[in-house]
C-alpha positions as CSV (number, residue, x, y, z in Angstrom):
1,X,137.3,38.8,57.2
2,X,135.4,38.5,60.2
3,X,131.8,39.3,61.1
4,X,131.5,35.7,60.3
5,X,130.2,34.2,63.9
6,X,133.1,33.2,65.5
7,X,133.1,35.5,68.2
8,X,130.2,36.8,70.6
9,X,131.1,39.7,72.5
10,X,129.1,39.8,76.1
11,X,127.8,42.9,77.7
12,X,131.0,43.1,79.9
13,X,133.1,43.4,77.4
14,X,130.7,46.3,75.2
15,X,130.1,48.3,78.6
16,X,133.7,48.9,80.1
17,X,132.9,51.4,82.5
18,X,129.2,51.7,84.6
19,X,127.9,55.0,84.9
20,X,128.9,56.6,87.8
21,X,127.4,59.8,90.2
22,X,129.7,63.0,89.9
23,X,132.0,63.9,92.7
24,X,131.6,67.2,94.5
25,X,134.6,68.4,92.7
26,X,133.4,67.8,89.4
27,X,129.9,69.6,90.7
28,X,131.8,72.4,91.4
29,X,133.5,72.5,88.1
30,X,130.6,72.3,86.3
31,X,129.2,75.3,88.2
32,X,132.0,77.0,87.8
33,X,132.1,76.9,84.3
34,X,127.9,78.0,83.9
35,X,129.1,80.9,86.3
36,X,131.8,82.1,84.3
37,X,129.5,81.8,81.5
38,X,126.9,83.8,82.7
39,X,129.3,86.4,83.9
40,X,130.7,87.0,80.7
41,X,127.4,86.5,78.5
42,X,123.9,88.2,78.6
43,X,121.1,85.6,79.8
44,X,119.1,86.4,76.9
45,X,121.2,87.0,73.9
46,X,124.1,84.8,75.1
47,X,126.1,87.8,73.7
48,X,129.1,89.2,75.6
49,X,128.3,91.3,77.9
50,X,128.6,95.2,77.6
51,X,127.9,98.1,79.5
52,X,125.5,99.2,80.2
53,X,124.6,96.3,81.6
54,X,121.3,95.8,83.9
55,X,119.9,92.8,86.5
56,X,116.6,91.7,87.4
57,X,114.9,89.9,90.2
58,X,116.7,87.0,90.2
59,X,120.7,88.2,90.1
60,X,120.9,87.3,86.0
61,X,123.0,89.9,83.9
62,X,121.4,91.2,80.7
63,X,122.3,93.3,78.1
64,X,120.5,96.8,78.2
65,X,120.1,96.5,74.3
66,X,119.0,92.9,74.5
67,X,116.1,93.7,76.8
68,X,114.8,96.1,74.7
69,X,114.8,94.0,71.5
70,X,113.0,91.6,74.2
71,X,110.6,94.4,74.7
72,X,109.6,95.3,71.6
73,X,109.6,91.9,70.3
74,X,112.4,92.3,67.9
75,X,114.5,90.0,67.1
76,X,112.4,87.3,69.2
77,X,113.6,84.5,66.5
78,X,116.9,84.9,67.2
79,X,116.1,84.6,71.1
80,X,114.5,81.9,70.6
81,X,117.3,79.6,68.7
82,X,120.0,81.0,70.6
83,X,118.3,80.5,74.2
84,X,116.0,77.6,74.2
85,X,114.0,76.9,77.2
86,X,114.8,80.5,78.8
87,X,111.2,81.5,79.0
88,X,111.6,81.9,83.0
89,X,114.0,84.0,82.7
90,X,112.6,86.4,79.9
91,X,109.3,86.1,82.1
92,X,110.3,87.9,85.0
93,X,110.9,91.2,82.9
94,X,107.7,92.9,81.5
95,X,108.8,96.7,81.3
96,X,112.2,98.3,81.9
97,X,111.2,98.7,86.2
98,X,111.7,95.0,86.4
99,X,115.6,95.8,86.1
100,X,118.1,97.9,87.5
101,X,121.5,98.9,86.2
102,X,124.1,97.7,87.5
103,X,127.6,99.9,88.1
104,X,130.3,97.8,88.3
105,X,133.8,98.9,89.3
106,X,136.1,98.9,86.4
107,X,140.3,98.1,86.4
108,X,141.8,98.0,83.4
109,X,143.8,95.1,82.9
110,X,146.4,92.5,80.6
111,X,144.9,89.9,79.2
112,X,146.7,86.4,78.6
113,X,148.8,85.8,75.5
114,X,146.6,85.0,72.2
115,X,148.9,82.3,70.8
116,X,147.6,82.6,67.7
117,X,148.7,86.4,67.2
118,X,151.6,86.2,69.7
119,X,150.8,89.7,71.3
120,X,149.3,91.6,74.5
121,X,145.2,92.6,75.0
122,X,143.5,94.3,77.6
123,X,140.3,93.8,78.5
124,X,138.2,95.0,81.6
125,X,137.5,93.9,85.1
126,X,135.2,93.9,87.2
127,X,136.2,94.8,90.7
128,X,134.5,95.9,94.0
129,X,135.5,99.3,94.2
130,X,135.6,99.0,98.4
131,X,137.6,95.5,98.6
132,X,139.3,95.8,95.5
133,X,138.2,92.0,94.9
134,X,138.0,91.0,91.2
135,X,134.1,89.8,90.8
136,X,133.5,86.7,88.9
137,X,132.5,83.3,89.6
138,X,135.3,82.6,92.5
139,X,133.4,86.0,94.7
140,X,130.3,86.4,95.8
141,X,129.0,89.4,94.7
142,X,126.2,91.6,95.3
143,X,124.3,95.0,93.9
144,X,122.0,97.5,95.8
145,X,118.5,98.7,94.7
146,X,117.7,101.2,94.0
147,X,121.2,102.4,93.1
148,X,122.3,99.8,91.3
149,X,126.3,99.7,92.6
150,X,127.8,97.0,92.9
151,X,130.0,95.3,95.8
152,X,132.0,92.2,97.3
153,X,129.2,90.5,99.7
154,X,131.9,90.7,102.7
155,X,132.2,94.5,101.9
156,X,128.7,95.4,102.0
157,X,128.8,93.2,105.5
158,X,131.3,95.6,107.2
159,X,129.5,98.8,105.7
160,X,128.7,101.1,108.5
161,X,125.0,101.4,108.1
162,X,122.8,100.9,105.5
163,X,124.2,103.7,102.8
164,X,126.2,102.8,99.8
165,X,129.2,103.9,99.9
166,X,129.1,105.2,96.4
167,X,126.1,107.6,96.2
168,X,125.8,107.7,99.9
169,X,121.9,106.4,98.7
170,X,120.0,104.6,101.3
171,X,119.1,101.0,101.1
172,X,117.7,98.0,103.3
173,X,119.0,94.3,103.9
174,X,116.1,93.2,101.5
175,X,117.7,95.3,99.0
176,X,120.8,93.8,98.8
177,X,120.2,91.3,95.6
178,X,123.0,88.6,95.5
179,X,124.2,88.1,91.5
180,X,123.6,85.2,90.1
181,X,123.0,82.8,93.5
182,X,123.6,79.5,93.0
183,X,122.8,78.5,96.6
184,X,118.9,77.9,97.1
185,X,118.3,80.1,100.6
186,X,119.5,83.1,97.9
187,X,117.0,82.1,95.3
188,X,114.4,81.8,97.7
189,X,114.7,84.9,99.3
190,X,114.7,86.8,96.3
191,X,110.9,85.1,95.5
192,X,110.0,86.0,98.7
193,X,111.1,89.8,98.3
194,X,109.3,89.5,94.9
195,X,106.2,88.3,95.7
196,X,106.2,90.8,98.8
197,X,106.6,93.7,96.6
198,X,104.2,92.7,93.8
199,X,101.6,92.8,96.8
200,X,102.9,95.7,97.3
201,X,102.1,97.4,94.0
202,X,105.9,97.5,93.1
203,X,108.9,96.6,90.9
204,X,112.4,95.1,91.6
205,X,113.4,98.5,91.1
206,X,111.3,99.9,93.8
207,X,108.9,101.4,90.9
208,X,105.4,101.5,90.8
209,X,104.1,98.9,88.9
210,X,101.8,99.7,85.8
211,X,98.1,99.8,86.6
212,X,98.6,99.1,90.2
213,X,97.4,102.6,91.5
214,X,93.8,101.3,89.0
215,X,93.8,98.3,91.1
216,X,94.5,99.4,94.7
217,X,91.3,102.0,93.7
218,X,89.4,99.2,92.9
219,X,90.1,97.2,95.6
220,X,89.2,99.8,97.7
221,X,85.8,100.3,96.1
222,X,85.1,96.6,96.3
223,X,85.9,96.9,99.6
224,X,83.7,99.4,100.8
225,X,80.8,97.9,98.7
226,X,81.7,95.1,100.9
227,X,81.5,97.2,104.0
228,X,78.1,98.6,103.4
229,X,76.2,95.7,102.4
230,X,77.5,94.0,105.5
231,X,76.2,97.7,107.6
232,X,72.9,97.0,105.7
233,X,72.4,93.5,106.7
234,X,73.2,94.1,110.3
235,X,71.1,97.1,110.3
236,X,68.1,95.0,108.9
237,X,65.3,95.9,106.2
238,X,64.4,99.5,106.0
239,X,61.2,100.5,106.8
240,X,59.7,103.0,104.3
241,X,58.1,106.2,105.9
242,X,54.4,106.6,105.4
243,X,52.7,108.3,102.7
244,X,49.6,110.8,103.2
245,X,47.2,110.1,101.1
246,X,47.0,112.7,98.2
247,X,43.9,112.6,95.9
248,X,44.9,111.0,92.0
249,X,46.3,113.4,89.6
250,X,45.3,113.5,86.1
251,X,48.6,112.8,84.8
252,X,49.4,109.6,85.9
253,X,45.8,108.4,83.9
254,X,46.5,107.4,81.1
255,X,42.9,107.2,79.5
256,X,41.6,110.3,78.3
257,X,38.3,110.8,78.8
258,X,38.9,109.5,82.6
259,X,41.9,112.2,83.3
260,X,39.5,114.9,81.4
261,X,36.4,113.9,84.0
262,X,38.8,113.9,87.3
263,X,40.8,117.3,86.2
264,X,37.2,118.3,86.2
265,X,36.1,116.7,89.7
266,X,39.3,118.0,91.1
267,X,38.7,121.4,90.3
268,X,35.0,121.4,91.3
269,X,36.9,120.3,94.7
270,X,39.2,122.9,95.1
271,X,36.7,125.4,94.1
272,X,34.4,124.4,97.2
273,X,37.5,123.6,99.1
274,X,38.5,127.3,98.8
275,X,35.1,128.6,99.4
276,X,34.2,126.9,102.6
277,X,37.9,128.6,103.5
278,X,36.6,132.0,102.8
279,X,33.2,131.5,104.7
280,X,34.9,130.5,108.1
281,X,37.2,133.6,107.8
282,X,35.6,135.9,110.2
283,X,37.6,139.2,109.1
284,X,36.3,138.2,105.5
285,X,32.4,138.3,106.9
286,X,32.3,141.5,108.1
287,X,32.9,143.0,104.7
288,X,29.7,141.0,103.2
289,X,25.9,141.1,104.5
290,X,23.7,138.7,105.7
291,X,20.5,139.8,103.6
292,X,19.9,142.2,101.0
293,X,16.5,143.7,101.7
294,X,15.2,146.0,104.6
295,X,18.0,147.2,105.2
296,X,18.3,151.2,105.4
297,X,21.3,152.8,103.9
298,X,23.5,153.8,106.8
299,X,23.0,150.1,107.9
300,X,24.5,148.9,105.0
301,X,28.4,148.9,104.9
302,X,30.8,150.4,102.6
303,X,30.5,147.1,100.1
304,X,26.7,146.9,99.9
305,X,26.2,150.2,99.6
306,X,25.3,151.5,96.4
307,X,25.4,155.0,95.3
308,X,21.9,155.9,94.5
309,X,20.9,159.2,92.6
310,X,18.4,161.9,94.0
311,X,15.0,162.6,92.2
312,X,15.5,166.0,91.8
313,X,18.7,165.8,89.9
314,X,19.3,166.5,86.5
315,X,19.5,163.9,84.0
């Protein structure tokens, strides 16, 4: 029947095999196998991928379509069931500058035999149009920003210059963004070139990035804040200029009766003031006389002299 106690299995007989570290060969296999998966499948919708078909910072393929559903926020349930724990990845694109188009060479060619069906499909490959190299997983392949064509990584080595050969479109050594790196001096020198060009005020696609012109502006205005308040302390506390003393208007009294009684005192002022100006005019004195009586009337000047009627005349 058994179950009954009559036998005792020990651990050496339950656990046949230890667990064991994988070789290098079955490494490779393994990344093998998530490479040709990501080559043939968008990184966000795990959809095959179709043209067009678009990269960002760090070498992933994406679906054009499939970036803008992430975008807009449609379709984020199904994103998040069919990619779990793919938030890095959807966190490196905010707007559609974070990703350039790539152009891949095309070949149409014949696929294997479906067994089930028993006939002949083509499908298409992706090839470096210099090399003529298939791309996939077994090539290292590369793109160009800002043009977005793509290339074997030995072609682009024995380019003549920094044009792509395509568009004849300049580009730079920085530029050139390996697809889907799987060795680490490739991954870090795309967060370097990253980081480099957010400091910048830029994209992966060599874009400006939103709001940065805002921010450089107010950088700048913090900065020269900055600058003069550091010209103020060095130059020391300003020293304000003397004031002559000026006699209290009425306006700035607020009590009535005392603004009525110095608009009065003030004017009594000015009054004298303006008088004691006229008396030391000496053009001004000869056109007045000193006294008013014995004085005949050719002595008296044109302003004292009145016009006096004769006796005789007729009234």
């Amino acid at each position: 029947m058994g179950n009954d106690g009559g036998s005792i299995p020990t651990r050496r007989e339950l656990v046949r095999e230890a667990a064991k570290d994988k070789t290098s060969t079955q490494v490779k296999e393994v990344q093998t196998e998530k490479l040709e998966h990501y080559w043939s499948h968008c990184a966000l919708s795990q959809k095959p991928l179709a043209p067009p078909i678009v990269s960002d910072s760090t070498g992933n393929l994406y679906n054009k379509d499939a970036v803008l559903e992430h975008l807009l926020g449609a379709g984020k349930q199904s994103h998040d069931e069919n990619v779990a724990g793919n938030d890095e990845t959807a966190g490196t694109i905010k707007s559609l500058r974070d990703v350039v188009e790539v152009r891949f060479g095309t070949e149409e060619g014949e696929g294997e035999r479906e067994e089930a069906r028993g006939s002949k499909s083509t499908h298409t490959r992706l090839v470096c149009p210099v090399s003529g190299k298939r791309l996939g997983p077994g090539v290292k392949a590369v793109y160009l920003v800002p043009c977005g064509h793509a290339f074997a990584e030995s072609a682009v080595r024995e380019m003549p210059g920094e044009q792509c050969l395509q568009c004849n479109e300049t580009y730079t050594a920085n530029n050139v963004i390996p697809i889907l790196p799987a060795s680490t001096a490739d991954k870090d020198r795309l967060r370097d070139r990253l980081s480099r060009l957010q400091s910048a005020g830029l994209t992966h696609s060599l874009k400006k990035a939103p709001g940065s012109g805002k921010k450089r502006k107010k950088d700048k205005s913090a900065k020269e804040e900055e600058t003069a308040d550091a010209a103020d302390v060095a130059a020391g506390p300003a020293i304000p200029p003397a004031k002559e003393a000026t006699a209290p208007s009425s306006k700035a009294i607020r009590n009535e009766d005392t603004a009525s009684l110095t608009a009065k005192v003030l004017a009594e002022q000015e009054d004298r003031n303006k008088r004691r100006r006229i008396a030391q005019n000496d053009n001004l004195k000869t056109l007045f006389s000193s006294s008013s009586s014995g004085m005949a009337g050719k002595q008296k000047d044109f302003m004292t002299r009145g016009f006096t009627i004769p006796a005789d005349a007729k009234r």
